[in-house]
N, CA, C and O atoms as a GROMACS GRO file, in nm:
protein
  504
    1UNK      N    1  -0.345   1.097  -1.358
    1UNK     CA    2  -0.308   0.992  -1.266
    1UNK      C    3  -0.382   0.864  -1.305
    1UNK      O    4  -0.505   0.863  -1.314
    2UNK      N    5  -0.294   0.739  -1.332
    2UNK     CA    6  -0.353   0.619  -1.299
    2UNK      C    7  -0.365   0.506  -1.207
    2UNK      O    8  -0.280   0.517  -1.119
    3UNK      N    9  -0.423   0.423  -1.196
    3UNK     CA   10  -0.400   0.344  -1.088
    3UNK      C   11  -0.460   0.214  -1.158
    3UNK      O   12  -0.558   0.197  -1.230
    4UNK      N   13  -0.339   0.107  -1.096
    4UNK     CA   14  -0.366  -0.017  -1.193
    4UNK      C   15  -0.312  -0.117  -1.081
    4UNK      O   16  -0.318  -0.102  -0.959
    5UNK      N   17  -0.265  -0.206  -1.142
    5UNK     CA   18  -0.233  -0.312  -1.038
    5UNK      C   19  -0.038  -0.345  -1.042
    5UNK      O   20   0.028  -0.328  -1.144
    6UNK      N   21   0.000  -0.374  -0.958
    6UNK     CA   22   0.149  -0.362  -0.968
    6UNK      C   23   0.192  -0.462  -1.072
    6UNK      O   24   0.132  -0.569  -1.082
    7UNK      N   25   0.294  -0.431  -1.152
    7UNK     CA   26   0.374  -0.530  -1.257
    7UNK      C   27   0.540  -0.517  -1.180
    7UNK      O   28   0.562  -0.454  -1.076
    8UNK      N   29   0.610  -0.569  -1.234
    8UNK     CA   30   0.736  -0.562  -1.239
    8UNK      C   31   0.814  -0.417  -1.265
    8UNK      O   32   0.905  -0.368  -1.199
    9UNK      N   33   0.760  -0.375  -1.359
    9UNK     CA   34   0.772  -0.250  -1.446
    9UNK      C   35   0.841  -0.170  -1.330
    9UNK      O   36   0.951  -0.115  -1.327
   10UNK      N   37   0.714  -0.185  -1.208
   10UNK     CA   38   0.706  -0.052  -1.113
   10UNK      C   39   0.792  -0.104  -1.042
   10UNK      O   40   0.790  -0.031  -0.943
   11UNK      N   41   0.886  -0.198  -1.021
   11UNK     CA   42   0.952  -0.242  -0.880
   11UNK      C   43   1.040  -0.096  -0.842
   11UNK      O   44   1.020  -0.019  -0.748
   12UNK      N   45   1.112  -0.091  -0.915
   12UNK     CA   46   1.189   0.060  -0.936
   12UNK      C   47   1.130   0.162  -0.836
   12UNK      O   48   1.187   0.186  -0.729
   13UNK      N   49   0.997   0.232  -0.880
   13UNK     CA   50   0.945   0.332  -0.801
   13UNK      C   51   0.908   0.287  -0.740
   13UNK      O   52   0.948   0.360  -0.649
   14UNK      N   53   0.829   0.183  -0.669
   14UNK     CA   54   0.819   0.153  -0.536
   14UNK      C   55   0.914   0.112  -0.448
   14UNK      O   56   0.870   0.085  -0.336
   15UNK      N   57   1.056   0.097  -0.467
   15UNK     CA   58   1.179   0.078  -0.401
   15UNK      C   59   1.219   0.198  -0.376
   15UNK      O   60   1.257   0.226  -0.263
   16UNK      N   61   1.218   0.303  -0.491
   16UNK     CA   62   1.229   0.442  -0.472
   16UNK      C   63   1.191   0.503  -0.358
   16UNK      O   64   1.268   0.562  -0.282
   17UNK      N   65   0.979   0.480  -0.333
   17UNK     CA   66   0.935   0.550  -0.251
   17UNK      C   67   0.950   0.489  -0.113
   17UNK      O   68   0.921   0.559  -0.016
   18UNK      N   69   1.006   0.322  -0.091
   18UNK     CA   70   1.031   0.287   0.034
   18UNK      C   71   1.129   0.365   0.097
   18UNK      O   72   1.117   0.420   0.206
   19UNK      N   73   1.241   0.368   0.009
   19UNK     CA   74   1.373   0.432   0.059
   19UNK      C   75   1.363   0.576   0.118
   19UNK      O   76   1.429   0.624   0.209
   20UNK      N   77   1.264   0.635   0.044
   20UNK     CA   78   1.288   0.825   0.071
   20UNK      C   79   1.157   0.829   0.170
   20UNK      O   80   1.097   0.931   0.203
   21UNK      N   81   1.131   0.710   0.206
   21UNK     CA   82   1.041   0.649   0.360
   21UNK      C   83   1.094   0.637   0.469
   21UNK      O   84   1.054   0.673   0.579
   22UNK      N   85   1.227   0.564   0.427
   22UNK     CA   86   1.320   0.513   0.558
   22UNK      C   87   1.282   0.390   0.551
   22UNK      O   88   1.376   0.320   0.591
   23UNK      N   89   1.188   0.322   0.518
   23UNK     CA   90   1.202   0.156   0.524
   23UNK      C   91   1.279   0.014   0.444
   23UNK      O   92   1.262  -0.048   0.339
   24UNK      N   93   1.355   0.007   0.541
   24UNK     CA   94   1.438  -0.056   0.460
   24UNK      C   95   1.401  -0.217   0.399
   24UNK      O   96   1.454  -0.263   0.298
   25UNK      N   97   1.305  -0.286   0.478
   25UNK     CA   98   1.231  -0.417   0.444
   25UNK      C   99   1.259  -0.442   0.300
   25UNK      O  100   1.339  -0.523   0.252
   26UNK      N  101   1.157  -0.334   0.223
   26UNK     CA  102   1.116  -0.361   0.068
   26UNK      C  103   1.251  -0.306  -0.020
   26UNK      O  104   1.256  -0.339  -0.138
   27UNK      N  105   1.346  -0.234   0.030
   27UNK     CA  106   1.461  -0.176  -0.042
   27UNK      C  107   1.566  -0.273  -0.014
   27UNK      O  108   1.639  -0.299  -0.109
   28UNK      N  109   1.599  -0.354   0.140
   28UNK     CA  110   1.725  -0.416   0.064
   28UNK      C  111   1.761  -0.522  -0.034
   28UNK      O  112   1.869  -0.521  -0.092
   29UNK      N  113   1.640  -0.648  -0.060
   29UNK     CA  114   1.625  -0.698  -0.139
   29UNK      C  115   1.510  -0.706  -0.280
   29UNK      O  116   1.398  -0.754  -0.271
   30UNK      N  117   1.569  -0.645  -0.411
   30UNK     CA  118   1.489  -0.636  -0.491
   30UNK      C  119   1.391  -0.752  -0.511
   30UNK      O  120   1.269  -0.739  -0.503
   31UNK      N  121   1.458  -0.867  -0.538
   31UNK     CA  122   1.357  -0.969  -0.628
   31UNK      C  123   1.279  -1.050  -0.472
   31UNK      O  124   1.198  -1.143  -0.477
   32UNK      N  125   1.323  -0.993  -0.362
   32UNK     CA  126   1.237  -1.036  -0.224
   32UNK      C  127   1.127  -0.932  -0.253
   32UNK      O  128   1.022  -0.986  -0.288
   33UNK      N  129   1.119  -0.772  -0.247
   33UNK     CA  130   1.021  -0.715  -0.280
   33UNK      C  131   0.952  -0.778  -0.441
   33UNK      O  132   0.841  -0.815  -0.403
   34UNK      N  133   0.955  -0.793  -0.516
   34UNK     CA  134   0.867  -0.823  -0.619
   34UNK      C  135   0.778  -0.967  -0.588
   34UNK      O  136   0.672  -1.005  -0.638
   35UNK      N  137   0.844  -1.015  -0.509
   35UNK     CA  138   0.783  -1.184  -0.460
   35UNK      C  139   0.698  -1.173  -0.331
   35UNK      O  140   0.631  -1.263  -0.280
   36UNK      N  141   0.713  -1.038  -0.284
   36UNK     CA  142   0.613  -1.016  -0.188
   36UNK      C  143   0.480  -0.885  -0.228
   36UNK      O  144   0.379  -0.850  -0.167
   37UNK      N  145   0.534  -0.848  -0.342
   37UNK     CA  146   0.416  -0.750  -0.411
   37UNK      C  147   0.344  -0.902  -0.479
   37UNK      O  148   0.242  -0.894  -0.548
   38UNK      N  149   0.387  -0.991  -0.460
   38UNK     CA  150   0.302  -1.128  -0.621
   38UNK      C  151   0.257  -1.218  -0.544
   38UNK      O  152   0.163  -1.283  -0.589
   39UNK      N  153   0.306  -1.252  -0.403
   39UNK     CA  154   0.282  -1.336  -0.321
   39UNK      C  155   0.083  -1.362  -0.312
   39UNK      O  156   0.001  -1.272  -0.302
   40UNK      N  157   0.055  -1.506  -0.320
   40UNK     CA  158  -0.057  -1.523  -0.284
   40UNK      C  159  -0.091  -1.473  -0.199
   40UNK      O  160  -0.023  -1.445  -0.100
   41UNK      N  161  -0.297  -1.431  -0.231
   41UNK     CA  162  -0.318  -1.311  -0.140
   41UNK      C  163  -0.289  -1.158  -0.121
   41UNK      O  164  -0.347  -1.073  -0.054
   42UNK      N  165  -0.214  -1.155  -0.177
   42UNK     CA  166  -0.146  -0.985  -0.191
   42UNK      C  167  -0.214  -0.934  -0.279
   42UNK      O  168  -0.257  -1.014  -0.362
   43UNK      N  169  -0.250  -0.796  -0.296
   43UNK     CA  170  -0.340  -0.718  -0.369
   43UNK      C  171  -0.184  -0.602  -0.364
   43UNK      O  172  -0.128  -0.567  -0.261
   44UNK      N  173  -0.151  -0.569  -0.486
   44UNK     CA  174  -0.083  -0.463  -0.518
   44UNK      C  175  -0.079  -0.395  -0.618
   44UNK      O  176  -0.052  -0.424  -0.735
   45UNK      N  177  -0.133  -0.217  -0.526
   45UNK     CA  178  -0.164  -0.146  -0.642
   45UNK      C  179  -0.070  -0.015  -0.650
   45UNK      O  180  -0.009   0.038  -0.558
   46UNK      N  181  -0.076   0.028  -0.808
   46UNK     CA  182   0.042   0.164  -0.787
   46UNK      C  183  -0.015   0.232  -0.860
   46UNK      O  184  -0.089   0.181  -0.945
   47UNK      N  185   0.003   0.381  -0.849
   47UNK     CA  186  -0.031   0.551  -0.864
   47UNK      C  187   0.067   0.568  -0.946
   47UNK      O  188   0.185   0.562  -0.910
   48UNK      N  189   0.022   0.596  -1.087
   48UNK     CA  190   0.126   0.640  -1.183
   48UNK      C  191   0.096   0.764  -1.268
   48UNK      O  192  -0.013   0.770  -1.325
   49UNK      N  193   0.185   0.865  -1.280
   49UNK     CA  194   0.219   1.020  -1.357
   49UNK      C  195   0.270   0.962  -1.444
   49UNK      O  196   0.391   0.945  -1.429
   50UNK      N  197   0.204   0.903  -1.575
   50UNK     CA  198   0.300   0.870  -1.667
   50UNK      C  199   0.311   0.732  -1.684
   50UNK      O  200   0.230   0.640  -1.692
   51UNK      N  201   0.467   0.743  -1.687
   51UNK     CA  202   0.517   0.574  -1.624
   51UNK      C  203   0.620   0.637  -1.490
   51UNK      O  204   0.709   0.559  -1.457
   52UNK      N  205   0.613   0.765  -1.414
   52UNK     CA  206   0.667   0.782  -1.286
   52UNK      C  207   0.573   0.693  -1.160
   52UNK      O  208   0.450   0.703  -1.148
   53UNK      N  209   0.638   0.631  -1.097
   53UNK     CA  210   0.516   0.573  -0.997
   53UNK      C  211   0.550   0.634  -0.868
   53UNK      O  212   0.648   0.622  -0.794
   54UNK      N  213   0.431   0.709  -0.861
   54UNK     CA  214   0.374   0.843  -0.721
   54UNK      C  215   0.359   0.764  -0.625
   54UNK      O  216   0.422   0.789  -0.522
   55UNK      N  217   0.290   0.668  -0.630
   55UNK     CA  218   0.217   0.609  -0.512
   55UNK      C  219   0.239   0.425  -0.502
   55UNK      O  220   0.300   0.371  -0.593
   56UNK      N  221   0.191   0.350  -0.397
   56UNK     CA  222   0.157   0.250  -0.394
   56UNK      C  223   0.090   0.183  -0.277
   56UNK      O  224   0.064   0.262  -0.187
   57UNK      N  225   0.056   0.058  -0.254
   57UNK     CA  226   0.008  -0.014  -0.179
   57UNK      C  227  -0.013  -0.132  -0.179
   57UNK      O  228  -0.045  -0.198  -0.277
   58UNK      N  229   0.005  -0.182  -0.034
   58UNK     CA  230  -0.020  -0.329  -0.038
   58UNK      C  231  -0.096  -0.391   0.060
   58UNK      O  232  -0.090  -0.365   0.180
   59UNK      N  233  -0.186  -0.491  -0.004
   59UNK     CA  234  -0.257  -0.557   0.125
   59UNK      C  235  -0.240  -0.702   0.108
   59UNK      O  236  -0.207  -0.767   0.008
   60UNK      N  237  -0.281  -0.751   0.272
   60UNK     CA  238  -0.288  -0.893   0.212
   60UNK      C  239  -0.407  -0.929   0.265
   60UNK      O  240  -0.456  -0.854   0.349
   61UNK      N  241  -0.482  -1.059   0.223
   61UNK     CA  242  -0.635  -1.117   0.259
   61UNK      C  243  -0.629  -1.266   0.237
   61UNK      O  244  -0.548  -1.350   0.198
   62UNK      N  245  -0.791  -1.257   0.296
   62UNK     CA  246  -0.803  -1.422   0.319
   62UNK      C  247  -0.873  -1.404   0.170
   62UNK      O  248  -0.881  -1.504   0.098
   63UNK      N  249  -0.918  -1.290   0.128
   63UNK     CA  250  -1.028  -1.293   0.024
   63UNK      C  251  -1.161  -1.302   0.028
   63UNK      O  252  -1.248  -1.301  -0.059
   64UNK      N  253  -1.162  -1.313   0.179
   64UNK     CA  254  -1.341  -1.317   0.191
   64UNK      C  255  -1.402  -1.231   0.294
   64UNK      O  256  -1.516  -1.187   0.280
   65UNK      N  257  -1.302  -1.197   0.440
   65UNK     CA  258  -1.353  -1.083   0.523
   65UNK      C  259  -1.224  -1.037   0.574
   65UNK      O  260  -1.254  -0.951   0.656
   66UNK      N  261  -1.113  -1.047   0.569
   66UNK     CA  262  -1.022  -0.976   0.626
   66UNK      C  263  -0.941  -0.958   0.549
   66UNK      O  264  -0.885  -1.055   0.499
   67UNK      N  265  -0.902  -0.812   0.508
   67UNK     CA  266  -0.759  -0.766   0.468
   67UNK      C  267  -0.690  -0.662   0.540
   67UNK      O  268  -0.759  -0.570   0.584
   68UNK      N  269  -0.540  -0.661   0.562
   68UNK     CA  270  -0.462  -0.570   0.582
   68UNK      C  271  -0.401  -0.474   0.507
   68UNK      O  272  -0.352  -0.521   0.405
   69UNK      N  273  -0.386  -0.348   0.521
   69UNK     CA  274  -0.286  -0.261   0.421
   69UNK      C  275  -0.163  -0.238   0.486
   69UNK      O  276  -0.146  -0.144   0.562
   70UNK      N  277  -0.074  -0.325   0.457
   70UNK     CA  278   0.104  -0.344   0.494
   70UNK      C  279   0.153  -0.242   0.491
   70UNK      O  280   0.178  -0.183   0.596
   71UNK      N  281   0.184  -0.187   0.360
   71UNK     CA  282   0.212  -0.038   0.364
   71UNK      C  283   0.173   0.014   0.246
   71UNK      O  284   0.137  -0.035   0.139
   72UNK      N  285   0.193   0.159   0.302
   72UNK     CA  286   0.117   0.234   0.171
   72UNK      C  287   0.237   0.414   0.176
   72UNK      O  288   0.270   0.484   0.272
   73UNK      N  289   0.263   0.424   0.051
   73UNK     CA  290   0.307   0.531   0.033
   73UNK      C  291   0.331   0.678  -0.068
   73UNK      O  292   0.361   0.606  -0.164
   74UNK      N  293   0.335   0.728  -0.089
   74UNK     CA  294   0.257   0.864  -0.204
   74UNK      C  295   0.399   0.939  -0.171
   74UNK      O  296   0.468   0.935  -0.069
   75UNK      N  297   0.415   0.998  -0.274
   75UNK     CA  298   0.557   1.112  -0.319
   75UNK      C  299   0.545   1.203  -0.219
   75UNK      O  300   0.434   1.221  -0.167
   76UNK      N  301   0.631   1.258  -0.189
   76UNK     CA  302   0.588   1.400  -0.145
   76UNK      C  303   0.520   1.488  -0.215
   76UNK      O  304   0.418   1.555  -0.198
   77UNK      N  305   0.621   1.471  -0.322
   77UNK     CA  306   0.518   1.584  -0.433
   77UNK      C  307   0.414   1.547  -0.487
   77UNK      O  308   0.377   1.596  -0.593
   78UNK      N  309   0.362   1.475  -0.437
   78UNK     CA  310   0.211   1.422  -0.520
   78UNK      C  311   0.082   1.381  -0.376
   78UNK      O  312  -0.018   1.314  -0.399
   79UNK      N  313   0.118   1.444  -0.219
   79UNK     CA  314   0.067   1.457  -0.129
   79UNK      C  315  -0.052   1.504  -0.166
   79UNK      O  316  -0.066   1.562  -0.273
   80UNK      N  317  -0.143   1.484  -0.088
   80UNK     CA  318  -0.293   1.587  -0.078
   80UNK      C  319  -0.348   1.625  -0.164
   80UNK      O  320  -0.419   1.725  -0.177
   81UNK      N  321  -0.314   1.530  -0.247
   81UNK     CA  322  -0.399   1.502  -0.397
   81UNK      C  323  -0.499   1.407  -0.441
   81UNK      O  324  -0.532   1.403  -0.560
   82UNK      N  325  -0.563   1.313  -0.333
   82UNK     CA  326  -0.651   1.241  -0.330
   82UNK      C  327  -0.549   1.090  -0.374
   82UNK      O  328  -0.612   0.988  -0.349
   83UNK      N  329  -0.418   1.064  -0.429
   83UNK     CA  330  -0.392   0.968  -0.450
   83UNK      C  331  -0.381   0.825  -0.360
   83UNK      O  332  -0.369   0.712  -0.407
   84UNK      N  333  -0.390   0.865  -0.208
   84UNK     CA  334  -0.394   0.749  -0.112
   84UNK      C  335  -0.516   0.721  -0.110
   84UNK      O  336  -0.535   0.599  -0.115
   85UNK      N  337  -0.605   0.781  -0.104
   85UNK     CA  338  -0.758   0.707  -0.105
   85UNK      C  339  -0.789   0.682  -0.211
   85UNK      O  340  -0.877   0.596  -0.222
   86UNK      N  341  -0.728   0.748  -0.345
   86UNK     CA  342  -0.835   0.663  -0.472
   86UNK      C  343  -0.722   0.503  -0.457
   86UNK      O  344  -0.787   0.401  -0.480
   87UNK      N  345  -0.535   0.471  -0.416
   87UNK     CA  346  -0.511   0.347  -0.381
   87UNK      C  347  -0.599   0.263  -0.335
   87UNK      O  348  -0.642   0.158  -0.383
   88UNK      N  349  -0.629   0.333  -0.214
   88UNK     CA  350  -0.749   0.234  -0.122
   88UNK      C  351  -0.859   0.204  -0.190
   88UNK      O  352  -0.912   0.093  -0.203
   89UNK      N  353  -0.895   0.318  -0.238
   89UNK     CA  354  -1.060   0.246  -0.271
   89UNK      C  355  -1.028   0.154  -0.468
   89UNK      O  356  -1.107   0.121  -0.557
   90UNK      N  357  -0.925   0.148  -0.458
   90UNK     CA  358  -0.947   0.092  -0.598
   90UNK      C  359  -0.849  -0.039  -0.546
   90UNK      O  360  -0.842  -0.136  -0.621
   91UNK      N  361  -0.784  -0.037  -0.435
   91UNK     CA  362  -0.745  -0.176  -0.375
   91UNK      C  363  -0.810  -0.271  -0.283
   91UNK      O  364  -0.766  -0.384  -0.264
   92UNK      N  365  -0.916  -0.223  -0.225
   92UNK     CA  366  -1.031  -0.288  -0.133
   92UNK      C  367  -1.052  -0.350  -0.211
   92UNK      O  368  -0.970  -0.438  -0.238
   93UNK      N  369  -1.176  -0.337  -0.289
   93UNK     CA  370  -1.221  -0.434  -0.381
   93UNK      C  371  -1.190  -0.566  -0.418
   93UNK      O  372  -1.260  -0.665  -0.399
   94UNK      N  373  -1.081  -0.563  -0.473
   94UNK     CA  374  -1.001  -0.675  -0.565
   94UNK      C  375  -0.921  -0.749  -0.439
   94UNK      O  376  -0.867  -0.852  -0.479
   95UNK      N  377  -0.902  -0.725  -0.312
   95UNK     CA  378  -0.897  -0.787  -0.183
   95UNK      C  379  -1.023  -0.889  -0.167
   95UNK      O  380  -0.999  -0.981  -0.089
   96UNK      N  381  -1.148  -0.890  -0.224
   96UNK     CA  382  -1.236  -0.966  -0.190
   96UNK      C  383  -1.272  -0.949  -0.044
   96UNK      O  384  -1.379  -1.005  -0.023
   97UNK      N  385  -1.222  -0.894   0.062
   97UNK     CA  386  -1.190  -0.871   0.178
   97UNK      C  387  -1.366  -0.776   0.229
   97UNK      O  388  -1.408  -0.699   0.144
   98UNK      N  389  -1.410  -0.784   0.298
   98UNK     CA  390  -1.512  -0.737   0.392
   98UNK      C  391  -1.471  -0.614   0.458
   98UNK      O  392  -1.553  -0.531   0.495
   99UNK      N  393  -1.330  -0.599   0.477
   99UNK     CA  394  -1.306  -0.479   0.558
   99UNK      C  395  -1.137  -0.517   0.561
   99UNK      O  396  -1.079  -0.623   0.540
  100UNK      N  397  -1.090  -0.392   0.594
  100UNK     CA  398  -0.950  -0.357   0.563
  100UNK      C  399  -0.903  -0.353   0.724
  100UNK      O  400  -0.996  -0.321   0.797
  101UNK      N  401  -0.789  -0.377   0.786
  101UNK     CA  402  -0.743  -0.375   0.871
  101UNK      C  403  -0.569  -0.289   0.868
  101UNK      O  404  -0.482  -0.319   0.786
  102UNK      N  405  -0.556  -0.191   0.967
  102UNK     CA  406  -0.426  -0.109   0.927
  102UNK      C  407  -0.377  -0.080   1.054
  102UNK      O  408  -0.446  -0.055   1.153
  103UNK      N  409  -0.227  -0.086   1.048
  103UNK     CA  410  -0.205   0.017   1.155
  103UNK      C  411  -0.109   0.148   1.110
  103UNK      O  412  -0.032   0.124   1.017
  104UNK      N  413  -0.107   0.272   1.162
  104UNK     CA  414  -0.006   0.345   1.137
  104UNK      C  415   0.075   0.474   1.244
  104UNK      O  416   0.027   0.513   1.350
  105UNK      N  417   0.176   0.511   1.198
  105UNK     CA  418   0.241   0.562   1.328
  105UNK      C  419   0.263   0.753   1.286
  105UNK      O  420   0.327   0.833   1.354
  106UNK      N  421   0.190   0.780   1.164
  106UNK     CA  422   0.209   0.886   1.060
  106UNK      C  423   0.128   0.969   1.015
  106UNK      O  424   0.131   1.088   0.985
  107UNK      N  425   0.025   0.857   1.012
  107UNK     CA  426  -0.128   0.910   0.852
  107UNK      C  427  -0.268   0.917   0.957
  107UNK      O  428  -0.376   0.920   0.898
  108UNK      N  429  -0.271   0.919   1.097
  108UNK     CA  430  -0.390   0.872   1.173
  108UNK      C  431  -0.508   0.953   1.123
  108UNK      O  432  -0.619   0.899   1.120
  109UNK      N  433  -0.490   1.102   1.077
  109UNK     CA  434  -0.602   1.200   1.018
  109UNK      C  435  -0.648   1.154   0.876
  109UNK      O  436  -0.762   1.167   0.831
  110UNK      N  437  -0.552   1.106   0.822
  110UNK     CA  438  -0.576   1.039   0.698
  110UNK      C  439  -0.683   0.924   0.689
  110UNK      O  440  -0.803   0.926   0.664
  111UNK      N  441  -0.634   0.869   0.706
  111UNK     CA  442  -0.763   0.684   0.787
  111UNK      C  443  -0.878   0.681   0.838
  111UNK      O  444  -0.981   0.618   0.811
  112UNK      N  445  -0.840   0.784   0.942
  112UNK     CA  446  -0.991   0.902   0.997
  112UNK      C  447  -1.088   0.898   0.909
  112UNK      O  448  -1.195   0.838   0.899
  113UNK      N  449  -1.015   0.994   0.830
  113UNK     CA  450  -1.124   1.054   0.698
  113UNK      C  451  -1.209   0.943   0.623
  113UNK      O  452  -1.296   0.968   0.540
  114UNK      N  453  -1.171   0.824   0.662
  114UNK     CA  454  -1.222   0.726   0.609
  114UNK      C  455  -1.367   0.638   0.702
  114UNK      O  456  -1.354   0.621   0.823
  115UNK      N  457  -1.464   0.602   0.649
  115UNK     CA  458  -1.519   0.530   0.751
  115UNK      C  459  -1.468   0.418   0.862
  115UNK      O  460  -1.394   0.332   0.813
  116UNK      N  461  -1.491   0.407   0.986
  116UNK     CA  462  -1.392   0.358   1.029
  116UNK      C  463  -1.397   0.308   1.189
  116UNK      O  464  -1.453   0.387   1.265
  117UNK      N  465  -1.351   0.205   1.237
  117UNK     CA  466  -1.398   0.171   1.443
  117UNK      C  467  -1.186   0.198   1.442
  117UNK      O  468  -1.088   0.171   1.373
  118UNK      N  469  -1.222   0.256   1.553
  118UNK     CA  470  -1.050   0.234   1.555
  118UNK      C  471  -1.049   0.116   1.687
  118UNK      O  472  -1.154   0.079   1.740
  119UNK      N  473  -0.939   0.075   1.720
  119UNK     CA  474  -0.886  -0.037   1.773
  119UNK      C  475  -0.716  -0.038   1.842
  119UNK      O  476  -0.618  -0.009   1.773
  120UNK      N  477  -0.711  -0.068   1.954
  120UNK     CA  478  -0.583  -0.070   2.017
  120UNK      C  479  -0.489  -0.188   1.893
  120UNK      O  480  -0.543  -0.286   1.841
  121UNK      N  481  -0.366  -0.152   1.872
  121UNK     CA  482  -0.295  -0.227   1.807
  121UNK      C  483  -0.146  -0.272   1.833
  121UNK      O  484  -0.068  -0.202   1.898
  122UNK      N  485  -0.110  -0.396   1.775
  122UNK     CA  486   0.052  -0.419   1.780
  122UNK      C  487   0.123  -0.449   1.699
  122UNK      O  488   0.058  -0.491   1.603
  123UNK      N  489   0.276  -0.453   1.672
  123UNK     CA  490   0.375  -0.522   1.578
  123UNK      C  491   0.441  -0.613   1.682
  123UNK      O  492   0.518  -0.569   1.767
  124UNK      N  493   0.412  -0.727   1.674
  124UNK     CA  494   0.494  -0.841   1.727
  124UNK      C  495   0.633  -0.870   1.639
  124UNK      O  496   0.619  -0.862   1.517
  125UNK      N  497   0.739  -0.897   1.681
  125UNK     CA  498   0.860  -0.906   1.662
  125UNK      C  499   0.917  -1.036   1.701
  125UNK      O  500   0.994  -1.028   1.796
  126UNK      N  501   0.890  -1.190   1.636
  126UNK     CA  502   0.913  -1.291   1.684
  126UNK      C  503   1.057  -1.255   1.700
  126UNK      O  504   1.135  -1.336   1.751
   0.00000   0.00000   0.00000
């Protein structure tokens, strides 16, 4: 397994793993997803078997104490293999970010496992 930073290369498997997600955001427009994996501020990293891409993630930051992880997602078949946390911990960093900010409706034991204050949260829907 590697983990590097997103190129173009990967748009493919990370459209892949949105879709067999159910999220349709990053799948209905391709070159809208690649401009929001590149977008200033964005830290995007992907989990690769090869050149198959298992995994990915995205955050965004100010670069100095706050980042978010937008979304994050791992194969099925490549579950419970440590690949979402070595994402994280090899995407914190390069966030410049002080601390990571998330919400999720799926992974809560997952995040857990991580050091961590939890916090009441929302998705506003202008």
């Amino acid at each position: 397994m590697t983990i590097t930073q997103y190129d173009r290369a990967h748009l493919a498997g990370v459209i892949a793993l949105c879709d067999a997600e159910g999220w349709p955001s990053l799948v209905a427009d391709p070159e809208r997803t690649h401009a929001v994996l590149t977008a200033p501020g964005v830290t995007s990293v992907i989990a690769l078997d090869g050149e198959f891409v298992t995994g990915f993630a995205y955050l965004q930051s100010d670069g100095h104490i706050q980042a978010h992880l937008s979304m994050m997602a791992v194969h099925r078949s490549y579950r419970r293999k440590g690949i979402g946390r070595a994402l994280l911990e090899y995407a914190a960093p390069l966030t410049g970010a002080l601390r990571v900010d998330l919400i999720t409706d799926t992974a809560e034991d997952f995040y857990a496992s991580f050091e961590h204050r939890t916090f009441s949260g929302f998705r506003i829907y202008p």
